[in-house]
C-alpha positions in Angstrom: -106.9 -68.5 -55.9 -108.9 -66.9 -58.7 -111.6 -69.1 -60.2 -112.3 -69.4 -64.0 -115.7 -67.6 -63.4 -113.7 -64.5 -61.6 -111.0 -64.7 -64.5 -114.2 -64.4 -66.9 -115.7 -61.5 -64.7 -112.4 -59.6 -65.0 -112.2 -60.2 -68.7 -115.8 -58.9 -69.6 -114.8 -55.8 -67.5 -111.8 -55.3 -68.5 -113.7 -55.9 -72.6 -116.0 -53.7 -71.8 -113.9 -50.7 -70.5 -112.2 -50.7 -73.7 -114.8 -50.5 -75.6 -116.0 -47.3 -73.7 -112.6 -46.1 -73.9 -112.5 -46.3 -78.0 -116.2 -44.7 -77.9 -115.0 -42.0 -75.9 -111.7 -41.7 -78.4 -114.4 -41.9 -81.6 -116.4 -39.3 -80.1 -113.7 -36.7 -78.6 -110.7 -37.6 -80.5 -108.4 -37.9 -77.8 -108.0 -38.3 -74.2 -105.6 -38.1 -71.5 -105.0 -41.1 -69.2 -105.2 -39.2 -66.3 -109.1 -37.9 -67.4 -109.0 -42.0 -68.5 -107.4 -43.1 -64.9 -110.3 -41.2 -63.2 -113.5 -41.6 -65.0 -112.8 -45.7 -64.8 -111.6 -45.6 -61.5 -108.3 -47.9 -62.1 -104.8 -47.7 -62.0 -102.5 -45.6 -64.4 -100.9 -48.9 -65.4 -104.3 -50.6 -66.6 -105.6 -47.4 -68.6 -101.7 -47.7 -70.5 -102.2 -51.4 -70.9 -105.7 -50.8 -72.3 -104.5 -48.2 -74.6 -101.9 -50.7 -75.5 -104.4 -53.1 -77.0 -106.6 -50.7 -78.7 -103.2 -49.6 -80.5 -102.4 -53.3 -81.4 -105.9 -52.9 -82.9 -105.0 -50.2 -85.3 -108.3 -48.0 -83.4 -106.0 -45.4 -81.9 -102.0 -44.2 -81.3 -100.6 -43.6 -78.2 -98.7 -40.5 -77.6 -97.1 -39.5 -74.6 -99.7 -39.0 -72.1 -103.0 -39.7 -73.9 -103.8 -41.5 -77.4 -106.0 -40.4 -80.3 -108.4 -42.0 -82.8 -106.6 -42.8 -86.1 -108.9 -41.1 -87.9 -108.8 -37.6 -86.8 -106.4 -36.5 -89.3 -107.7 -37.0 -92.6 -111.2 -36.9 -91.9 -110.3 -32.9 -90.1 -108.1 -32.2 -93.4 -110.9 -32.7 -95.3 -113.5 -31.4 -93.7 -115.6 -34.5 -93.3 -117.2 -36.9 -90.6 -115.4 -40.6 -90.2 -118.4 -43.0 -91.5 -119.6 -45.0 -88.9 -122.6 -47.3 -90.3 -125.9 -47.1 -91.0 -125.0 -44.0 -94.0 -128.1 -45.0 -95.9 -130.4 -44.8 -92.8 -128.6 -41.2 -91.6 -129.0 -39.7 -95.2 -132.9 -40.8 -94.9 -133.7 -39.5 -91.2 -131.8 -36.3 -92.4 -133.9 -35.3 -95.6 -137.2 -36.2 -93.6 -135.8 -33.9 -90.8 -135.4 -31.3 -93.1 -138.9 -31.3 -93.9 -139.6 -30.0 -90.5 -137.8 -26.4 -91.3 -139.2 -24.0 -93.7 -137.6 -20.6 -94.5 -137.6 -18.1 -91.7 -137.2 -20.6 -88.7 -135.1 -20.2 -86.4 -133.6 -23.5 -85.1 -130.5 -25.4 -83.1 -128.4 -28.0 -85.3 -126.6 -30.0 -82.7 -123.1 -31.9 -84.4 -123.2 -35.0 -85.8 -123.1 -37.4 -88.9 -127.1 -37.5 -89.1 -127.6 -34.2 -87.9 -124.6 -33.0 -90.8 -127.0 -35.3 -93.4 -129.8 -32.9 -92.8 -128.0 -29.6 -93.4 -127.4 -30.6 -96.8 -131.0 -30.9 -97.6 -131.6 -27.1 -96.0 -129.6 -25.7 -98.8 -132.1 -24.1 -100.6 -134.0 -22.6 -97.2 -133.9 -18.8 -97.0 -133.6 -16.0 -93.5 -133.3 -18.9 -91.2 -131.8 -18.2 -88.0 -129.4 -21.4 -87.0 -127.8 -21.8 -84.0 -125.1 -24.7 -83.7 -122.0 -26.0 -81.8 -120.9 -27.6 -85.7 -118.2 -25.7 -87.9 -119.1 -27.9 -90.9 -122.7 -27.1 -90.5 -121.9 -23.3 -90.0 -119.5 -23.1 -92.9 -122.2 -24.6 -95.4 -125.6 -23.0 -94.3 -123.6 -19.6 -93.5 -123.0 -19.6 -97.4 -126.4 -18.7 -98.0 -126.3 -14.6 -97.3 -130.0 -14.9 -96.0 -129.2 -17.0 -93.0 -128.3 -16.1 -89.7 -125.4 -18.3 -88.2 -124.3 -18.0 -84.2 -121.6 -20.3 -83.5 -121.2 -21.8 -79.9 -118.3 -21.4 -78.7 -115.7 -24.2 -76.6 -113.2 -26.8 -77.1 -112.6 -28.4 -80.5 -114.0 -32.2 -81.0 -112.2 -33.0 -84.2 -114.1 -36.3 -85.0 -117.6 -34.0 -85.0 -116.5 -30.9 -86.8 -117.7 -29.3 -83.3 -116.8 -27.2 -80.1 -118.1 -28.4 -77.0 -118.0 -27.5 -73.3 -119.5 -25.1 -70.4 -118.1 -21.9 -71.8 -120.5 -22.7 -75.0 -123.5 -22.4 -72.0 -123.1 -18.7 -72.1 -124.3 -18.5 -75.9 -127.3 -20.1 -74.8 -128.4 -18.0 -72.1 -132.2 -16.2 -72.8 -131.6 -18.0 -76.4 -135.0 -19.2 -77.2 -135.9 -21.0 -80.7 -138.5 -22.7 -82.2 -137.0 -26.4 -83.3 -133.7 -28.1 -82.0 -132.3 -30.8 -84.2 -130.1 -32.8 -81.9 -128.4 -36.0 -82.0 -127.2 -38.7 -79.6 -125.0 -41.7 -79.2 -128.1 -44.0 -77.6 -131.1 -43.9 -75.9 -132.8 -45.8 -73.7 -136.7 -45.3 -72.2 -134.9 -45.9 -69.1 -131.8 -44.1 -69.3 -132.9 -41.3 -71.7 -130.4 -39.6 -74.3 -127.1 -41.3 -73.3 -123.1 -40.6 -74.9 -119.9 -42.1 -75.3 -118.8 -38.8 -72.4 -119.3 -36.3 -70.5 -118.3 -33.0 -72.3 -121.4 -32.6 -74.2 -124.1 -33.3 -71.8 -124.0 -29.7 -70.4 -124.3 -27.7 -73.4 -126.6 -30.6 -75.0 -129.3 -29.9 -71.5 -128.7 -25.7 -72.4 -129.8 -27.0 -76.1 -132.9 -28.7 -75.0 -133.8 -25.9 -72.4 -133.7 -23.4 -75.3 -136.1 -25.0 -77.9 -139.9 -25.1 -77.8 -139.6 -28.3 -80.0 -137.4 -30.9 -79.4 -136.8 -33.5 -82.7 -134.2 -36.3 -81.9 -132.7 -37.5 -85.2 -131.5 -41.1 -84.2 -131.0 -44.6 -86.5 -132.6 -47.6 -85.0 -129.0 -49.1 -83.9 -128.9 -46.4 -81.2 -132.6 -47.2 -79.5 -131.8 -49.1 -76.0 -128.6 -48.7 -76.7 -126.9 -47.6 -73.4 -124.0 -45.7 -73.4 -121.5 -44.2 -70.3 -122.8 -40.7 -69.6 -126.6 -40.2 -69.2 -128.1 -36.8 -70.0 -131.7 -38.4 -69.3 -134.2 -35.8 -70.5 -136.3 -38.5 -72.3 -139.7 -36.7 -71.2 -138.3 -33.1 -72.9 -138.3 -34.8 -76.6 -141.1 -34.5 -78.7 -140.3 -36.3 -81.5 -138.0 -39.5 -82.6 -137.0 -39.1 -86.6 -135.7 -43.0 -87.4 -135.7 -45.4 -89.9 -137.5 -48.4 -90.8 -135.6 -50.3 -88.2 -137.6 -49.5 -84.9 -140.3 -52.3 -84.7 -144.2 -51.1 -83.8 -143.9 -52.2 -79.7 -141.4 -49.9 -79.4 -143.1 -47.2 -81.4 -146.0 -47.4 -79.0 -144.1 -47.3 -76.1 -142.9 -44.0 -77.0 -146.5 -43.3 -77.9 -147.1 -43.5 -74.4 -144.0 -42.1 -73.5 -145.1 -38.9 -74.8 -142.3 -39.2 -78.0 -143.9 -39.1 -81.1 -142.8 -41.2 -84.2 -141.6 -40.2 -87.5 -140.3 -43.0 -90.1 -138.4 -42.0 -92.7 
């Protein structure tokens, strides 16, 4: 006989894996149930009945095999990144970010909403040299005929505007720049840079191996916030752009840390 405190075990679980599941929709667009089957470790049958819910939820739509997030399509159409929160703090980080290039650099843009909030305040830079895995990015700094674009290469992430994946590795190899701009879906002292899967980990570690200076552009929401797939590399980051949010214990943790603090 199951007891209430098993049925409530089961239930947080069971919570909680959808959760990831719908983070790993937000951040990849879709997913197979297979990949789903085997990166939770259940049944064919539960991954369908948790897709089920999340559908009754208006977050995603089945389709034969897999599901998608419901807002792939328009957002792609038009070019843009789905909003999710904290706009106001993202725009902020991104302008002070931009502060940190001047014209000539050459520099990584990893993909992201915060990340893509920071390109639009390098409009006006001149001969940079930008490497990034983000079309959006690439289509608006490439406009300027003094910069350099080199697009890494892999499998399309609609929800990011981005191409991820090992064969993007290979545009890294012997790339060395001076600054890397990257983003992340949590992280933790503990756990390091963590994300909703594990498709970008790879090419993120390349990213971090090719820059002298490593800037993680991150809203307070995201600090100790754990997600599935760990990267780690917390002791390779030199500096944490975030908003007002982050309290002055945890600033001086990362003091110590070796992670310096910028406020924007």
């Amino acid at each position: 006989m199951i007891t209430n405190f098993e049925k409530y075990e089961v239930a947080m679980f069971q919570e909680q894996r959808r959760e990831k599941i719908l983070q790993l929709l937000q951040e990849n667009g879709s997913c197979r149930v297979k990949e789903l089957k085997e990166l939770f470790s259940v049944s064919e049958p539960t991954i369908r009945q948790d897709l089920e819910a999340l559908e009754k939820s208006n977050h995603i739509t089945r389709q034969h095999g897999g599901a998608y997030i419901n807002t792939i399509s328009p957002c792609s159409q038009m070019f843009t990144l789905p909003n999710r929160g904290h706009e106001e703090e993202k725009e902020r980080i991104g302008k002070k970010a931009a502060q940190f290039v001047k014209d000539g650099d050459n520099i990584i843009l990893d993909s992201g909403s915060t990340v893509t909030e920071m390109s639009r305040h390098l409009m006006n830079r001149k001969n940079l040299n930008i490497v990034t895995n983000a079309l959006n990015i690439a289509m608006q700094l490439g406009m300027e005929p003094t910069n350099s674009v080199l697009v890494i290469g892999g499998e399309f992430k609609p929800p990011t505007l981005s191409l991820t994946g090992e064969k993007g590795l290979a545009t890294l190899t012997d790339l060395y720049v001076e600054k890397l701009f990257l983003a992340t879906g949590g992280f933790s002292l503990e756990a390091g840079l963590t994300y909703p899967g594990f498709s970008d980990i790879a090419l993120k570690r390349a990213m971090i191996a090719s820059a002298k200076t490593v800037y993680l552009l991150a809203d307070s929401s995201k600090l100790e916030k754990v997600l599935f797939a760990s990267l780690g590399s917390e002791e390779r980051i030199d500096y944490l752009i975030t908003d007002s949010g982050i309290s002055k214990e945890y600033c001086k943790r990362l003091e110590e840390a070796g992670i310096h603090t910028i406020i924007a």
